[in-house]
Phi, psi and omega in degrees: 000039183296140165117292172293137171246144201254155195243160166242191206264017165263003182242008149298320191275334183277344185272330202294313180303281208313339183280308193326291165318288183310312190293357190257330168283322135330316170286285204288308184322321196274340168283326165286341141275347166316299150333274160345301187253038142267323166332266192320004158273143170272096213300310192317334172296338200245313202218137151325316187214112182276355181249022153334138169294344180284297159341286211271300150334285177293337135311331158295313172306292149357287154289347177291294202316280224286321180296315181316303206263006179267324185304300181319302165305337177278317184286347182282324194292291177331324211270261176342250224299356168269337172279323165305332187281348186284315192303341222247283200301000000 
């Protein structure tokens, strides 16, 4: 058992915030680029009046999906290659 550190329960509760923090910051960051490289569709094709609260409503939703799910694959990745170094070591 080389290796293992014995944690107490405050510095359990600090990975926990800390992870916390990160993954909420990971999202909005990943929904704001999202947001950003949806700006760069050319809407008049899509929608009648593209600058509409409808319009405008159904791209924030578009970006929360596509933001969501590119943050969940960045934090997942991160979460694995951190299960690998035990795999390693």
């Amino acid at each position: 058992m080389k290796g293992i550190l014995p944690m107490n329960m405050e510095d359990i509760q600090l990975s926990y915030g800390i992870n916390g923090l990160l993954s909420i910051v990971v999202v909005i960051l990943s929904i704001l680029l999202a947001w950003f490289a949806l700006q760069e569709l050319k809407l008049e094709t899509l929608f009648r009046n593209p600058r509409s609260p409808k319009a405008r409503l159904l791209l924030l939703i578009l970006a929360t999906v596509i933001g969501h799910s590119f943050a969940s694959f960045i934090l997942d990745y991160v979460q694995w290659t951190t299960m690998l170094k035990g795999f390693v070591e």
